[in-house]
DSSP file (Angstrom, degrees, kcal/mol; ACC not computed):
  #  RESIDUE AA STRUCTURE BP1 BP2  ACC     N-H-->O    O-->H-N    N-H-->O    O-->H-N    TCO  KAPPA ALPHA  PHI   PSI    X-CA   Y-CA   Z-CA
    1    1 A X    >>        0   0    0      0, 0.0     4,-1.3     0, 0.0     3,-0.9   0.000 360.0 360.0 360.0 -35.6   25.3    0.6   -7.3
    2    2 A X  T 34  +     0   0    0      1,-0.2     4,-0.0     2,-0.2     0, 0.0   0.106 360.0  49.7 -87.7   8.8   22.3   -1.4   -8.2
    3    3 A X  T 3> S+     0   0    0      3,-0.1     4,-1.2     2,-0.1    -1,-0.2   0.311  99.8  54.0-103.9 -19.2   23.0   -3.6   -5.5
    4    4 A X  T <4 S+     0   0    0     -3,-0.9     4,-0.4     2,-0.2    -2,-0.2   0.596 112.6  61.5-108.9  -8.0   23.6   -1.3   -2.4
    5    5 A X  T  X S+     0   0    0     -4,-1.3     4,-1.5     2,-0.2     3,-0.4   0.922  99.5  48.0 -48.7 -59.8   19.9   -0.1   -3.7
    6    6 A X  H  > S+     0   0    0      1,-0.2     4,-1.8     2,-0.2     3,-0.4   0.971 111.6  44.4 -50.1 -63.0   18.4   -2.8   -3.4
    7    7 A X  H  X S+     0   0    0     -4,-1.2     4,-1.3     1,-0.2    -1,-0.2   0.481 112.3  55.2 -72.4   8.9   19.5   -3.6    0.1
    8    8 A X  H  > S+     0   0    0     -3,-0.4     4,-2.9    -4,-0.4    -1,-0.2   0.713 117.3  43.0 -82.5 -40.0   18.8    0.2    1.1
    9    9 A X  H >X S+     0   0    0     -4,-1.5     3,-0.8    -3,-0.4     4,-0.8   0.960 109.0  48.1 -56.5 -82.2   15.4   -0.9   -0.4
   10   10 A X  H >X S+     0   0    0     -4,-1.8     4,-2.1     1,-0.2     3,-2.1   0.842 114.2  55.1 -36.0 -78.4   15.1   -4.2    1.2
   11   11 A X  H 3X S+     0   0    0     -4,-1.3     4,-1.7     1,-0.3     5,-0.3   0.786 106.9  51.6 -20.1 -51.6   16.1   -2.1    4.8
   12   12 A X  H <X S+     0   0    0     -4,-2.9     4,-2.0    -3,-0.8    -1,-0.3   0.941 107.6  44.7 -67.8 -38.5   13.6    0.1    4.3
   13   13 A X  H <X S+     0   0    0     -3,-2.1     4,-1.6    -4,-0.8     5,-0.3   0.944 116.4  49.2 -77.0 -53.5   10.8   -2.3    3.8
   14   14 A X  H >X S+     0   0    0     -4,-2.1     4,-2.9     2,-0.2     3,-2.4   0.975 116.4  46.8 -39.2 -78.8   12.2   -4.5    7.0
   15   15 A X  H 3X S+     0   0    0     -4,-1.7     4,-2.3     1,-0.3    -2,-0.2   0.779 115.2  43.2 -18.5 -58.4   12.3   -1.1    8.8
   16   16 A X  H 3X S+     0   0    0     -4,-2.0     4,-1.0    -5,-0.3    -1,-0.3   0.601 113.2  49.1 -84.4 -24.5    8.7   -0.1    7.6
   17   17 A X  H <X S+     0   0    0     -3,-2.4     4,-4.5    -4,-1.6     3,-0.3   0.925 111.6  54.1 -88.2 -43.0    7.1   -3.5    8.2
   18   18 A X  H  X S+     0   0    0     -4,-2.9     4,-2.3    -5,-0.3    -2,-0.2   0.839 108.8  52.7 -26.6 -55.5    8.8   -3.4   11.9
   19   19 A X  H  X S+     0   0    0     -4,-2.3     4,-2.1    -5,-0.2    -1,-0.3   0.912 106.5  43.0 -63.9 -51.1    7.3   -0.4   12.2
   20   20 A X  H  X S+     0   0    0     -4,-1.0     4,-2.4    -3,-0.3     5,-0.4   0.914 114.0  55.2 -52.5 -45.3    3.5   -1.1   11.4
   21   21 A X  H  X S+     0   0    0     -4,-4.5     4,-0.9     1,-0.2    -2,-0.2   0.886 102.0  50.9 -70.8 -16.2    3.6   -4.3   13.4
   22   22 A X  H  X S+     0   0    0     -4,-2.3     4,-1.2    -5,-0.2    -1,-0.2   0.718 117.4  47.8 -94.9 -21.4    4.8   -2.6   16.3
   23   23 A X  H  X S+     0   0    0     -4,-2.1     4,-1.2     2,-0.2    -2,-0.2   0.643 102.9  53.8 -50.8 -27.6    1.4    0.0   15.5
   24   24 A X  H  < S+     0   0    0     -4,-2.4     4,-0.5     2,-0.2    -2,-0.2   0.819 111.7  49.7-106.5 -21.5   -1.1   -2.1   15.0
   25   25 A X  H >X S+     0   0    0     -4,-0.9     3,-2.2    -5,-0.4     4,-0.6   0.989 113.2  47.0 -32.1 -70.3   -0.1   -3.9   18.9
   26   26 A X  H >X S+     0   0    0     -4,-1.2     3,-2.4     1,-0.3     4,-1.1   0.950 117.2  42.1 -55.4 -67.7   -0.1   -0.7   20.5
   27   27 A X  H 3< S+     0   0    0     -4,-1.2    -1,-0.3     1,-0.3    -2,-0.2   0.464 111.9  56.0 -64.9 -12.2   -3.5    0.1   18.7
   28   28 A X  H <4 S+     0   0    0     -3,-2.2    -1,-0.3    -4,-0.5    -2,-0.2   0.532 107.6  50.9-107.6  -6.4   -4.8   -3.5   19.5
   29   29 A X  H << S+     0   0    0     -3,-2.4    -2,-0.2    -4,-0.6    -3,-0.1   0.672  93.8  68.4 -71.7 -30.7   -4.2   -3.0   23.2
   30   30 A X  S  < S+     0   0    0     -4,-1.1    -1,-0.1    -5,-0.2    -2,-0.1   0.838  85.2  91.4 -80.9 -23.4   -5.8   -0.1   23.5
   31   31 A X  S    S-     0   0    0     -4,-0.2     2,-0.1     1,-0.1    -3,-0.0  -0.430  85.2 -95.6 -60.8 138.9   -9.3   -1.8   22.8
   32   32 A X        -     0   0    0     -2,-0.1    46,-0.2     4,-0.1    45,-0.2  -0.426  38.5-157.7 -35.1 125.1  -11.3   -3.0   25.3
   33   33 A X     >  -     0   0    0     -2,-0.1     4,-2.1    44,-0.1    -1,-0.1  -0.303  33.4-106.1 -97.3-176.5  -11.3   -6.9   26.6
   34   34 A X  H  > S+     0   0    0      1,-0.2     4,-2.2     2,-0.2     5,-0.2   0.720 121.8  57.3 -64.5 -31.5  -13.6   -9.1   28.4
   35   35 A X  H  > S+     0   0    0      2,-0.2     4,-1.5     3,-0.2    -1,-0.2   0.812 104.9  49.4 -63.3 -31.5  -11.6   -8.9   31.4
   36   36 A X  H  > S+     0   0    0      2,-0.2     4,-2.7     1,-0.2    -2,-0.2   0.964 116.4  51.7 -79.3 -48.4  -11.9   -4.5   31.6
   37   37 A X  H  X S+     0   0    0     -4,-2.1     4,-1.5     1,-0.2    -2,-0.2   0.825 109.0  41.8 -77.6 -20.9  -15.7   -5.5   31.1
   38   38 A X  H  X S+     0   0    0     -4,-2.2     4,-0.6     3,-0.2    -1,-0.2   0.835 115.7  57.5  -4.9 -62.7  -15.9   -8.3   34.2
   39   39 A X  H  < S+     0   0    0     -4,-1.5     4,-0.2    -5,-0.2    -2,-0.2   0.873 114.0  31.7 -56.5 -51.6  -13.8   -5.5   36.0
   40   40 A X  H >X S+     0   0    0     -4,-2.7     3,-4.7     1,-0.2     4,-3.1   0.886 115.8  56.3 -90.3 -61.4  -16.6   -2.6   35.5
   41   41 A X  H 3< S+     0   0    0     -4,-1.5     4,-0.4     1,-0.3    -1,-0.2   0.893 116.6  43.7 -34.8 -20.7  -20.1   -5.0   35.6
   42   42 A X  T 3X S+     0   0    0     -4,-0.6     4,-1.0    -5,-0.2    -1,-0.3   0.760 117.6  40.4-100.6   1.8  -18.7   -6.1   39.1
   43   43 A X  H <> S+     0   0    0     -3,-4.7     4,-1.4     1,-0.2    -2,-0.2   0.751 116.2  46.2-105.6 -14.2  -17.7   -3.0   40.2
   44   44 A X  H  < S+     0   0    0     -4,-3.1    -1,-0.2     1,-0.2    -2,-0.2   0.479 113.1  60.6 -95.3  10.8  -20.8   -1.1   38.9
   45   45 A X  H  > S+     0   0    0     -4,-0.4     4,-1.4    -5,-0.3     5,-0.3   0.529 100.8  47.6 -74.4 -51.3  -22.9   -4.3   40.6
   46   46 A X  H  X S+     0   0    0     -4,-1.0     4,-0.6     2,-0.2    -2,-0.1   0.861 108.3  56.0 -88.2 -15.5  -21.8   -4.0   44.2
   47   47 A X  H  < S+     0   0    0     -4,-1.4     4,-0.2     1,-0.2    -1,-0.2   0.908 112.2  44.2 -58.2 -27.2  -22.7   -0.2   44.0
   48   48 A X  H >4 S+     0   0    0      1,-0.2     3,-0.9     2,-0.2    -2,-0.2   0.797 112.4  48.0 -80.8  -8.1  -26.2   -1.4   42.9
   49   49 A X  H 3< S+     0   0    0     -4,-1.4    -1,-0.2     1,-0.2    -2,-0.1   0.696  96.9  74.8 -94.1 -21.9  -26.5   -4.3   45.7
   50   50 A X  T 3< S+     0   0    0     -4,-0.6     2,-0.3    -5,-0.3    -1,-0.2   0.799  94.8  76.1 -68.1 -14.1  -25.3   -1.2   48.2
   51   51 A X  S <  S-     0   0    0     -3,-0.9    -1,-0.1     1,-0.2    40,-0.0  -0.841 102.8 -88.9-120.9 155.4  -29.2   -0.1   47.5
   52   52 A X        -     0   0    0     -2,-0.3    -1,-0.2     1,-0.1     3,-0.2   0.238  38.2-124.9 -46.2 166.5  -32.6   -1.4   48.9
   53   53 A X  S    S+     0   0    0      1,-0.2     6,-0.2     5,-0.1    -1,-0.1   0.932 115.8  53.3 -84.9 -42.4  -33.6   -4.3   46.5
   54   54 A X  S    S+     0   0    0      4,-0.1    50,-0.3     5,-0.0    -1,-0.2   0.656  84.8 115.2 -77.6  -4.7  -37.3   -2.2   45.9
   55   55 A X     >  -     0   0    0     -3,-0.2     4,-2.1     2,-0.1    42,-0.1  -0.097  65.3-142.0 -68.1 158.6  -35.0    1.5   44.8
   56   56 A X  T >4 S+     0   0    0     40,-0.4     3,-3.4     1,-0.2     2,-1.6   0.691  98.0  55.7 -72.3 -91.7  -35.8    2.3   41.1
   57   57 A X  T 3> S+     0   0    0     39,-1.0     4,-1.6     1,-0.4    -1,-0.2   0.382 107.2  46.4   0.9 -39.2  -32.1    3.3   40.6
   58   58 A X  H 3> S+     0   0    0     -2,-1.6     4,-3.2     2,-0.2    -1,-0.4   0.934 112.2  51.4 -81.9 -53.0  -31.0    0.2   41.8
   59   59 A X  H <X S+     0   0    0     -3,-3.4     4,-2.0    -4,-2.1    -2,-0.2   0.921 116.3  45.3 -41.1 -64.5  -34.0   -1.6   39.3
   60   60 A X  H  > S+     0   0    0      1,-0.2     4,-2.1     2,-0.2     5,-0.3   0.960 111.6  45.0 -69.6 -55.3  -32.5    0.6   36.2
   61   61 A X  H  X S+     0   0    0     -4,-1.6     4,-3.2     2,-0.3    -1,-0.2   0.896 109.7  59.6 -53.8 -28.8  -28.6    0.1   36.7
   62   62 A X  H  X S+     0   0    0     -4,-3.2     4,-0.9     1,-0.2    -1,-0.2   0.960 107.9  46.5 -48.3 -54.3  -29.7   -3.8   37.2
   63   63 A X  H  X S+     0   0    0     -4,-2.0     4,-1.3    -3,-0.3    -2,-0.3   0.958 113.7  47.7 -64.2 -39.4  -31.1   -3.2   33.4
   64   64 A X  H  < S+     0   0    0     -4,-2.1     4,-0.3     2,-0.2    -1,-0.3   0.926 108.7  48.7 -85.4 -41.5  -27.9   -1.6   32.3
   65   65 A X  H >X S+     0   0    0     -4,-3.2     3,-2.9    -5,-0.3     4,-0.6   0.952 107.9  60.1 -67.5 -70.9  -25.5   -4.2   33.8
   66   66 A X  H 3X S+     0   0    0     -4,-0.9     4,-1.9     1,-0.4    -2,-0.2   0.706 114.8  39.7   5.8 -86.4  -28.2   -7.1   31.8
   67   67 A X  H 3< S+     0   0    0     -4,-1.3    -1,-0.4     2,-0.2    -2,-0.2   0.178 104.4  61.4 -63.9  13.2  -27.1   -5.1   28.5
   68   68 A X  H X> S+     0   0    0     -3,-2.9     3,-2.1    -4,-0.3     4,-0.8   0.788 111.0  41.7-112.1 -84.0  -23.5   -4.6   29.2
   69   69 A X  H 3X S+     0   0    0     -4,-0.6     4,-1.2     1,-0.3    -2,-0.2   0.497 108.1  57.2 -48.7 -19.7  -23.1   -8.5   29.3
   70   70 A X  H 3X S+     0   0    0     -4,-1.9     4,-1.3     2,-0.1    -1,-0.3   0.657 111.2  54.1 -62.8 -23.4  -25.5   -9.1   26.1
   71   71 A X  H X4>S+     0   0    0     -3,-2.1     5,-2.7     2,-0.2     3,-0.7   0.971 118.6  27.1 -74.0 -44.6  -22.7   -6.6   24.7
   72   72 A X  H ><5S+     0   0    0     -4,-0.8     3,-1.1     1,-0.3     5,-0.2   0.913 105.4  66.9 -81.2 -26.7  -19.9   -8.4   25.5
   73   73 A X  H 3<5S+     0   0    0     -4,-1.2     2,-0.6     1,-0.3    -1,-0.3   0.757 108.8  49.8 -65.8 -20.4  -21.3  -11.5   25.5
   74   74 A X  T <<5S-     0   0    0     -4,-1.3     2,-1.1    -3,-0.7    -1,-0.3  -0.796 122.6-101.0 -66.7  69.3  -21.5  -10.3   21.3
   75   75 A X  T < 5S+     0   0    0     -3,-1.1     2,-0.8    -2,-0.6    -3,-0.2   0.242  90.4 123.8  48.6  13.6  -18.2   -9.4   21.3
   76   76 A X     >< +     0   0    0     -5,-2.7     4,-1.0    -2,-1.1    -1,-0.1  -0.698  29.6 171.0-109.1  76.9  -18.8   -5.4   21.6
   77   77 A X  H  >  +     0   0    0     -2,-0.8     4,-1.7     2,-0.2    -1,-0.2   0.676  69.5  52.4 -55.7 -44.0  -16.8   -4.7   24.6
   78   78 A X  H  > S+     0   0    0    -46,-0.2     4,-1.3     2,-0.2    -1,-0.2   0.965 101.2  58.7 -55.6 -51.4  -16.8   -1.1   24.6
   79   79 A X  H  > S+     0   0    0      1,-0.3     4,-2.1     2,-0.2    -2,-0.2   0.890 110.0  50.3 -59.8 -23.3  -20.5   -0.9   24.3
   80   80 A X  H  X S+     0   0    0     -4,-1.0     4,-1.4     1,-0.3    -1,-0.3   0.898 104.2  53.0 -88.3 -25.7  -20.4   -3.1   27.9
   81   81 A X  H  X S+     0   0    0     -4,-1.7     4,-0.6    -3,-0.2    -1,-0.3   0.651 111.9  51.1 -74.9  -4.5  -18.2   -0.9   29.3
   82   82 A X  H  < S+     0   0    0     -4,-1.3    -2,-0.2    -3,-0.2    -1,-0.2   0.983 110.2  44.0 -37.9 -78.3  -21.0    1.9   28.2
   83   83 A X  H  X S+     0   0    0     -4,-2.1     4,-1.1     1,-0.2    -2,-0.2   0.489 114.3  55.4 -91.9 -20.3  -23.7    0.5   29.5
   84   84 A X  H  X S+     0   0    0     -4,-1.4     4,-1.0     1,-0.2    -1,-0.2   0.654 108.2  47.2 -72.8 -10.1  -21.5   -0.3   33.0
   85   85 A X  H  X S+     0   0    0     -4,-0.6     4,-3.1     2,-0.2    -2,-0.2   0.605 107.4  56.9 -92.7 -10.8  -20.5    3.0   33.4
   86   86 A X  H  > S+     0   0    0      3,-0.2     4,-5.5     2,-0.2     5,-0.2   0.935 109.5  50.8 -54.1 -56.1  -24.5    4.0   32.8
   87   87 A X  H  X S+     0   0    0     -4,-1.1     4,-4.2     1,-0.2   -26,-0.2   0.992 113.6  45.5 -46.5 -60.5  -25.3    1.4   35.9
   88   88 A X  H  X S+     0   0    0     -4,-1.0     4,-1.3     1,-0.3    -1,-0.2   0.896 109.2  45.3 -44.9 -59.7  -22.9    3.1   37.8
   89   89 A X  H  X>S+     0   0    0     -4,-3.1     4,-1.3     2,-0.2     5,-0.5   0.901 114.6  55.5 -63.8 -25.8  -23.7    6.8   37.3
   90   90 A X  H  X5S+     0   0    0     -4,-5.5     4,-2.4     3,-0.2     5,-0.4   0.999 112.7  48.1 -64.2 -43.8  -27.9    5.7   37.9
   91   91 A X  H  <5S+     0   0    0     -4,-4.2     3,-0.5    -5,-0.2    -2,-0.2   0.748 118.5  34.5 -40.3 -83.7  -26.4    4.3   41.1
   92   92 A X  H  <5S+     0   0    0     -4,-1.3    -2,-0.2     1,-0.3    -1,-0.1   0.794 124.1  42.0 -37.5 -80.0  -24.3    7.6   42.1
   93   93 A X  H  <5S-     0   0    0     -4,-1.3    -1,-0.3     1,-0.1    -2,-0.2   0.810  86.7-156.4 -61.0 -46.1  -26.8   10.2   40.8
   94   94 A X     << +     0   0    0     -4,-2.4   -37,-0.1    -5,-0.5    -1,-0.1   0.721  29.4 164.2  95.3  15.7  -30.2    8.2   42.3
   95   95 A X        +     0   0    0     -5,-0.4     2,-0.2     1,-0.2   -39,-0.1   0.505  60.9  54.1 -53.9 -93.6  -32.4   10.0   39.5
   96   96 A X        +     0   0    0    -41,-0.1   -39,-1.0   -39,-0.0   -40,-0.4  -0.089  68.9 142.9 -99.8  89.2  -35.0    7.9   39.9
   97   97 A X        -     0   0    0     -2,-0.2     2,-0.1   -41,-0.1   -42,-0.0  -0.980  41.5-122.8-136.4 156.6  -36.4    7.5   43.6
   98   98 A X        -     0   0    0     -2,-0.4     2,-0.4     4,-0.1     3,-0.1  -0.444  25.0-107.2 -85.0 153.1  -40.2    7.1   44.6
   99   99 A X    >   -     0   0    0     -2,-0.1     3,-1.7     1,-0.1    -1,-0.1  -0.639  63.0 -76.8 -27.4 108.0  -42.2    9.3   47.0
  100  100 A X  T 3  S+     0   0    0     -2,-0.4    -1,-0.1     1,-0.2     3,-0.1   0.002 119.1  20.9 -33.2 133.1  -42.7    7.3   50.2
  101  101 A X  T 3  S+     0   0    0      1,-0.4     2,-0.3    -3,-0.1    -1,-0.2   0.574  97.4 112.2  76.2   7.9  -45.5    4.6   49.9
  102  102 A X    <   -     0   0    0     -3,-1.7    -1,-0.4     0, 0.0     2,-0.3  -0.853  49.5-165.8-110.8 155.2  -45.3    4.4   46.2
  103  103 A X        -     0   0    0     -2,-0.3     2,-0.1    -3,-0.1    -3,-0.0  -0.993  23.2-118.7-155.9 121.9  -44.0    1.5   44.7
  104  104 A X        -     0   0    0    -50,-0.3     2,-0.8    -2,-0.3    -6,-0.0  -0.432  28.4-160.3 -67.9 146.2  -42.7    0.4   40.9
  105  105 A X        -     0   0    0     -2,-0.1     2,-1.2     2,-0.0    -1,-0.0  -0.947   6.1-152.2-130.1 122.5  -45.0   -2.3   39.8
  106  106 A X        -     0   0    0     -2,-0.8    -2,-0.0     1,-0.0    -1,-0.0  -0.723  10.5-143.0-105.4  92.6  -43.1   -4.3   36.8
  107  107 A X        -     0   0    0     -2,-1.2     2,-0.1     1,-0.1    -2,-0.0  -0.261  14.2-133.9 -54.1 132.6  -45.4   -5.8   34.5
  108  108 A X    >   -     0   0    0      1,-0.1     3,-1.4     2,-0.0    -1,-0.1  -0.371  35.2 -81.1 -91.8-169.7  -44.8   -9.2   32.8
  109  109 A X  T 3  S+     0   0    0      1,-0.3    -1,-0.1     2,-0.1    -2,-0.1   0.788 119.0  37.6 -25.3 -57.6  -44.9  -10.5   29.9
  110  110 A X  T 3         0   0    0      1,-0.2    -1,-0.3     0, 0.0    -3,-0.0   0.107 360.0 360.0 -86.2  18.3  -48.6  -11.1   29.7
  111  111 A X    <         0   0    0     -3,-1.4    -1,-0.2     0, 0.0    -2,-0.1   0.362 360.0 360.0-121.4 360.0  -50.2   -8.4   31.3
């Protein structure tokens, strides 16, 4: 009797580890790579090149794609897919456009 316990035992544990390893896959797939963020920084990049080089909108999704590749480039691959889906909607949505004859003037460092 103390023997067909054990291997009931032993089954279960086989069974049970089977089971975890084949969770913690599924669950390690589900993260974001460096390839999904490549994928969105280029695609949320030729919407911003689809506007004039001077549009703000285009200026600010430029700043979001920047930070979406300092994110991945530290390993946080969600946060770049964040900050590429940011780029994207400033494309789409345009919030930010000038009055005719006004012009963003982007300070540098020293001034």
């Amino acid at each position: 009797m103390n023997v067909s316990r054990a291997k009931l035992y032993a089954l279960c544990l086989v069974v049970g580890w089977a089971a975890a390893a084949s969770g913690e896959a599924a669950a390690a797939s589900d993260e974001p790579t460096w390839e999904d963020c490549k994928v969105a920084v280029a695609e949320a990049r030729a919407l911003s090149a689809e506007l004039p080089p001077d549009n703000l909108s285009r200026y600010f999704a430029e700043r979001h794609l920047h930070q979406a590749l300092a994110e991945a480039g530290n390993g946080e691959f969600d946060e770049c897919l964040d900050m590429a889906a940011r780029a994207t909607q400033q494309v789409r949505e345009r919030r930010h456009d000038l009055p005719p004859g006004e012009r963003l003037r982007v300070l540098k460092a020293d001034e």
